[in-house]
N, C-alpha and C positions, 0 to 999 in steps of 0.2 A: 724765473718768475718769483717775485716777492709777496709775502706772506702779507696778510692784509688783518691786521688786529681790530679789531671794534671793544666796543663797550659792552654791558652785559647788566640786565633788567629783566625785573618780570621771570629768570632763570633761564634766561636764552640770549645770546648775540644781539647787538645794540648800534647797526653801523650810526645811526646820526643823521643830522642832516645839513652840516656848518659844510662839507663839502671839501674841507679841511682834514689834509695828511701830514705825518712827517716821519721823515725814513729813520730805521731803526736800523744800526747796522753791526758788523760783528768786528769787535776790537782787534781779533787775530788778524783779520784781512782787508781791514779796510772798506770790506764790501758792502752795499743794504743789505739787506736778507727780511727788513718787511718794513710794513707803511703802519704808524697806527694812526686810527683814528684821532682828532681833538675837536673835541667838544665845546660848541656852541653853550651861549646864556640857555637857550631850548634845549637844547639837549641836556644840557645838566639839570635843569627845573624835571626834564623828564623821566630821569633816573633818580633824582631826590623822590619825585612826586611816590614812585615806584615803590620806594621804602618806608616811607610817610605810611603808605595805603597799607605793607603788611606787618608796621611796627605796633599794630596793639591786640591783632591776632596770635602773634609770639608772644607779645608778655605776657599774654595769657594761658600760654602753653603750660604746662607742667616742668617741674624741674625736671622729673624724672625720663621725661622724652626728650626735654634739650638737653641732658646730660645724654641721652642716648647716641644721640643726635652726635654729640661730638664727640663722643670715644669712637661713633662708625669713620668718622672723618679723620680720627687719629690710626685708628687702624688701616686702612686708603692712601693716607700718606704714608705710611711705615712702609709698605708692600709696593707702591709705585716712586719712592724718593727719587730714587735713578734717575727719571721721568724727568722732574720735576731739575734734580739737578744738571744735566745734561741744558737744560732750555738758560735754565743763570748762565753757564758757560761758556755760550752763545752769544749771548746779549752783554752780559759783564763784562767776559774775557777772565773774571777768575778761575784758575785751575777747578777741577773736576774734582777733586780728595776736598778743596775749600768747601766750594757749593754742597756740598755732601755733609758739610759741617756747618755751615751757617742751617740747613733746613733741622739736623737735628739739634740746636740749640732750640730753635722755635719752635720743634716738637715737645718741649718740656713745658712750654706756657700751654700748651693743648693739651696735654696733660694734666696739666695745672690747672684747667680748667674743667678736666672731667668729676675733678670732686668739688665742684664751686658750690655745689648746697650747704656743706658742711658752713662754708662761708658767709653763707646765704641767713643763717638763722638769727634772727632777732631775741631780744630781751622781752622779759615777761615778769611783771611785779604784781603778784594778788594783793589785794587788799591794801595799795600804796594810802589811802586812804579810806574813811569807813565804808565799806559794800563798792570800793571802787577798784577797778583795775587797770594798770597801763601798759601797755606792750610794744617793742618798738620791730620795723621792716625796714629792709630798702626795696627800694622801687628801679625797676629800667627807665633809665631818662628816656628813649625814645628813639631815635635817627643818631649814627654816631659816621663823624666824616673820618678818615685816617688818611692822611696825605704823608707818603712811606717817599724815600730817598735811592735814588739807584741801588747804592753800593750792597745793601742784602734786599733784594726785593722779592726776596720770602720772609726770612727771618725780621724784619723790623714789622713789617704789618701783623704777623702772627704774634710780636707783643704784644698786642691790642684786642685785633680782634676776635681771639677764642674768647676769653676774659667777656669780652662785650656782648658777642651771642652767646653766652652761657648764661648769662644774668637777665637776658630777656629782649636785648636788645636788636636793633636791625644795626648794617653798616652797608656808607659807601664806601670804598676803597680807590684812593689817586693815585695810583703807584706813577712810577718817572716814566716821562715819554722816552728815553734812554732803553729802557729795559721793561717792555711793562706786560711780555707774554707770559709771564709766573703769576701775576695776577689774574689772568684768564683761564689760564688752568687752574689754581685753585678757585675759580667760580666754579669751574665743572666738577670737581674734586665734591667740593661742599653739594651740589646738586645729585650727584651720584651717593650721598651720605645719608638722603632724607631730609634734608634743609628747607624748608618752604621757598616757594620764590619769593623774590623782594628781600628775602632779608638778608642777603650778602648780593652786594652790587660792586658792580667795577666802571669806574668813571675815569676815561685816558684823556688828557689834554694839557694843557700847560697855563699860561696864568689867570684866563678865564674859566677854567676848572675849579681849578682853589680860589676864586675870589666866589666863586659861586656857593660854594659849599662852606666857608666862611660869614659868608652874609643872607643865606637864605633863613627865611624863619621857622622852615621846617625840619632844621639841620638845630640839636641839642648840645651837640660837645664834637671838640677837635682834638685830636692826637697826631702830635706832628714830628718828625725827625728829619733835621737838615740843618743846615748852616744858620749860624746866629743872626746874620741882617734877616734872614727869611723868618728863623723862627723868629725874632723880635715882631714882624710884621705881621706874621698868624697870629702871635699872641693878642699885639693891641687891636687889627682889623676882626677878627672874630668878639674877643673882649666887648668891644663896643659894639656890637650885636646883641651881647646879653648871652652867650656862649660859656661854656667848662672847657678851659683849653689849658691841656699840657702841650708846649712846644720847646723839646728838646736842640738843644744847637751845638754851636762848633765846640771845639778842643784842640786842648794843645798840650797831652798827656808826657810830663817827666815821669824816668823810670832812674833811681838815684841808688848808684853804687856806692856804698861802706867799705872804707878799706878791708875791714874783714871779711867780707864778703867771700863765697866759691868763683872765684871768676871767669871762670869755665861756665858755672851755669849760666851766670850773668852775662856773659856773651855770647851763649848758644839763645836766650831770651831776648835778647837786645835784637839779634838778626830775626829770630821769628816773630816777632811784636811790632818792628820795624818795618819788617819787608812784604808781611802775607799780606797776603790779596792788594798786591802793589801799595800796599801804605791808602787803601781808601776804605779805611774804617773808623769810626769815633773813637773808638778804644784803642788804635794805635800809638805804639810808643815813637815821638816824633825828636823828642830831646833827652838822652842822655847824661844826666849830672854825675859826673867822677869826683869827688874826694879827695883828695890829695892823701895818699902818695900814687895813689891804680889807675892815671891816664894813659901814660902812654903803654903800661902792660895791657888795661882793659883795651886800646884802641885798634892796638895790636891784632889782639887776639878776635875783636871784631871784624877788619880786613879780613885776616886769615879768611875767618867761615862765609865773608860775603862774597868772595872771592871763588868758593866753589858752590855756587848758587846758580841756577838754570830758571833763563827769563825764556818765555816759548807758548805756544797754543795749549792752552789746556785743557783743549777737547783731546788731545793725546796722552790715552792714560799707558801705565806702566807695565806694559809685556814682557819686559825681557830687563839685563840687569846692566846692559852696552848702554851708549849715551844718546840712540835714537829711540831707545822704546821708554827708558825712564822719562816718567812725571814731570814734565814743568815744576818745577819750586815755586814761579811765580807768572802771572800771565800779564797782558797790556795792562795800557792805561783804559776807562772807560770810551774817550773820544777823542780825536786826534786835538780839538782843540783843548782840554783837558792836559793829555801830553804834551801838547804847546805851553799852556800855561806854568807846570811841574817846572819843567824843562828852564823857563825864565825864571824860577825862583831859583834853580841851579847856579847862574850866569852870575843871579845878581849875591847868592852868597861869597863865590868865588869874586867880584867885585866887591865884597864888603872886607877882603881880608879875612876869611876863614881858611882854612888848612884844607883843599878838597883831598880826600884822601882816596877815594872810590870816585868816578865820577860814571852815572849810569847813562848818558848818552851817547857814549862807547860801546855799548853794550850790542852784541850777537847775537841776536835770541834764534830762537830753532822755529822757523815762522816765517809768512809770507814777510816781504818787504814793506808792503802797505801798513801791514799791522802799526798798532799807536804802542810802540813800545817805545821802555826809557827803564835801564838798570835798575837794581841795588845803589845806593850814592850816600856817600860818606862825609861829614864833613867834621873836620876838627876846629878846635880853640875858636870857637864861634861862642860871641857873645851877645847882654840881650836887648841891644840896640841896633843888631840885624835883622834887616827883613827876613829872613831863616828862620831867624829865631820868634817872632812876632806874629805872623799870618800862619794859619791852618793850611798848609798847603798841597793834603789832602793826595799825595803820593808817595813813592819810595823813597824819603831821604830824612835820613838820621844823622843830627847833631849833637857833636859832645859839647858839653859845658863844664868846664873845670871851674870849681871851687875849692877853699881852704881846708871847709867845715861843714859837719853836720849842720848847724843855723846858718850857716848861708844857702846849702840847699832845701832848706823850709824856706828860708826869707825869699828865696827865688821863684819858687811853687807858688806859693801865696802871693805874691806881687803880679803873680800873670792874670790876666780878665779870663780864662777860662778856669774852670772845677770840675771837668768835667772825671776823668780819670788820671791814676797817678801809681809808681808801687816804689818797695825799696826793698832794696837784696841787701841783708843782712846774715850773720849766726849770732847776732847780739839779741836777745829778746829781750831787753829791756831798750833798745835804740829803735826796736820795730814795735813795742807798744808807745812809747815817747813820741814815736812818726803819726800813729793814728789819731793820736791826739792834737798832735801839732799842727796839721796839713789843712786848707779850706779847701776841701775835696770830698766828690758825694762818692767816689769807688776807688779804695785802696784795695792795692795789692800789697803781700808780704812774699818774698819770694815770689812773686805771681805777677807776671808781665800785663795781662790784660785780664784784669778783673771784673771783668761780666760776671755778675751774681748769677746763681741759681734761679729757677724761675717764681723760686717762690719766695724771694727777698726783690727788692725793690730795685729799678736801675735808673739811675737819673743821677747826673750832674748839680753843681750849687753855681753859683755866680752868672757868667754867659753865656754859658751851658745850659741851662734851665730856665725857659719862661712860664711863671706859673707855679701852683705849691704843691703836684703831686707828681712822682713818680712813673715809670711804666713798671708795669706786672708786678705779679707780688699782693700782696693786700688791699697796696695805696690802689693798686690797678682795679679793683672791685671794688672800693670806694671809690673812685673818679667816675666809673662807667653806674654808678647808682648813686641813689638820692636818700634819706632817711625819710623814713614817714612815722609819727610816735603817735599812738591811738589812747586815748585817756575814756575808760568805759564804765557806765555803772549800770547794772540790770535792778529793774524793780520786784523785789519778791512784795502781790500785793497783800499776804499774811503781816507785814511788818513795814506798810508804807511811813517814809516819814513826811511827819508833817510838812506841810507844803508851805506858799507865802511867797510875799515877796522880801528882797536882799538885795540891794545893789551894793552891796561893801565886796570888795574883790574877796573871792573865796581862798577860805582857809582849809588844809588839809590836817583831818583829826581824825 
């Protein structure tokens, strides 16, 4: 019997009424394992309406109760993650040790949002002028949409929206009709914390969903993560609403070996950067730049460790130290057509004249046969007039790119339409601050394969990667989800009234 997901309003289950299902199924097996809901124009007006109705009851809350409020909810996730990651593992197919790590990165913006007062305080100038005072707030804009992407469907919505209920505000939540049972658990998570109803919603469906919460007038700002055609289309369709929309997009992350380099690190980096969670992450490293003279030692030595990597279910965790109880390295793809698609960027780099050196369609995983699995894949002397090299292709496969020189792998980094992330292995510090400088890219790495900031610096992409001028989490993150308000005040003591009159000359400050 398959599990039946609905939407969630009002702090309770939301089947709908569009009538409209679509099966959700588990990557290891190929199997459904539930229906979720998708959301009609009505339905969505109905769960926007839901939040509209308790967004000005919250901003009026107290700092010191919705901070409460969400350190209860950080502490629930801490004690129940298991829970939580067990259900990604399912839905994803990424391993179980992943899931467990994607929730605690997200756990740091919830955090991060437990001291959001601090953040929270405005400016105050006595006597900016004579008997006058001016002070400045920010305000909760109101209704926040967040339309989240399979591949972490905890950890990208939890950039958002602690930051956004901490500051006062309500949210809907669109997580992917792919994966979208982590979002319903955390509605219950947040309801179980003291959260008022209405103000964390979860709205399942697909492009009737998001065109709803994009173009409603009760919907104040958009936070989005996904691929570039999409986000470009959240950005302008929301845009022309009269919306605040961050929408984060594709990448195409080089990680660039210096011949001086440890190249042991750099190839135990290259495989983990490359291959976790099958290559379906923004911050994955998908291209390679070797330097000349470290190709074919780096390529090597990359084989080597891809070579003893285990593709398999990663609801199977690690008992024992034999090769049935240990850990998946890496699980499926999200959906068989997904693996299909991977699969033909394979075919056609091997048609382009690349070197395949790994090829993960070979690949034995420890797993039902249905399962959407597809290797580790290698590919050498790939250059960047390959489709390999060109599309986001958003699975396991890592391409080298030889170059002569340091400036040719900046000229190459920067010639690509994505910024989204980028690192360089060095022991030259003077070639790894020269990099930070050089590169149009919003997250370097030094030594550091996947440079996800800390939750309290900023994450976001420049160029294709970014639509829109702010960040997620971090500061920019509580400036996106608030508005400024500046109060300009003068009280009358009437021992010392000044004289009165009229003035139409624009006022001067004395």
């Amino acid at each position: 019997m398959t599990n039946a997901i609905p939407h969630w309003r009002d702090g309770a289950e939301f089947t709908g009424t569009s009538g409209q299902w679509a099966d959700v199924t588990n990557p290891a097996t190929g199997q459904v394992s539930g229906r979720v809901a998708l959301a009609s124009s009505a339905d969505a007006e109905a769960v926007i309406t839901s939040a509209r109705q308790a967004s000005t009851a919250w901003a009026a809350t107290s700092l010191a109760r919705r901070t409460q409020v969400v350190f209860a909810f950080r502490e629930l996730l801490n004690r129940r993650k298991d829970e939580l990651a067990h259900l990604i593992t399912a839905e994803h197919g990424k391993v179980y040790s992943d899931a467990l790590g994607e929730i605690a990165r997200g756990q740091e913006v919830v955090e991060f949002a437990c001291g959001i007062a601090h953040l929270l305080k405005g400016g105050h100038s006595e006597n900016a002028s004579t008997g006058v005072d001016v002070h400045s707030r920010r305000d909760a804009l109101g209704v926040v949409g967040i339309i989240s992407p399979f591949n972490f469907p905890a950890m990208v919505p939890m950039w958002f929206f602690p930051i956004a209920i901490a500051v006062g505000n309500v949210v809907v939540l669109k997580p992917s009709e792919k994966d979208p049972s982590a979002a319903l658990w955390i509605a219950n998570l947040w309801k179980e914390s003291g959260l008022p109803d209405g103000v964390f919603n979860v709205l399942n469906g697909d492009k009737t969903a998001v065109d709803a919460l994009l173009q409603s007038p009760d919907v104040d700002a958009i936070s989005f993560v996904g691929s570039t055609p999409i986000a470009r289309y959240v950005y302008e369709e929301a845009s022309r609403h009269g919306k605040r929309v961050q929408a984060l997009g594709g990448a195409k992350n080089h990680m660039v070996v210096l011949p001086d380099a440890d190249l042991d690190l750099a190839a135990d980096a290259a495989v983990n950067a490359g291959y976790g969670s099958a290559g379906e992450r923004c911050m994955a490293i998908s291209v390679l730049v070797a330097v000349d003279p470290i190709g074919d030692d780096l390529v090597a030595r990359i084989a080597e460790r891809t070579q003893t990597l285990l593709t398999g279910d990663g609801r199977a965790s690690a008992t024992s130290d034999d090769a049935a109880g240990r850990e998946a390295d890496m699980g499926p793809l999200v959906t068989r057509e997904h693996r299909d698609k991977v699969a033909g960027f394979v075919a056609s780099g091997e048609d382009a004249g690349a070197k395949l050196v790994i090829d993960g369609r070979d690949v034995q995983p420890r797993g039902e046969d249905e399962g959407f699995w597809l290797g580790p894949t290698l590919f050498d002397h790939v250059t960047p007039d390959m489709e390999i090299y060109r599309e986001e292709i958003f699975g396991p496969v890592l391409s080298v790119v030889r170059v002569p020189t340091y400036d040719d792998a900046v000229a190459l980094i920067n010639a690509n339409e994505y910024g989204n992330g980028t690192a360089v292995f060095t022991n030259d510090g003077g070639a790894a601050r020269r990099f930070e400088n050089d590169v149009q890219v919003g997250m370097i790495g030094v030594n550091v394969p996947i440079p996800v900031p800390v939750a309290y610096y900023s994450f976001g992409g420049w160029k294709r990667s970014l639509f829109g001028d702010t960040h997620a989490h971090g500061t920019e993150g509580v400036h996106f989800f608030t508005r400024a308000k500046v109060v300009t005040s003068r009280w009358i003591n009437p021992a010392a009234r000044p004289e009165g009159g009229l003035e139409l000359g624009f006022p001067q400050n004395v």
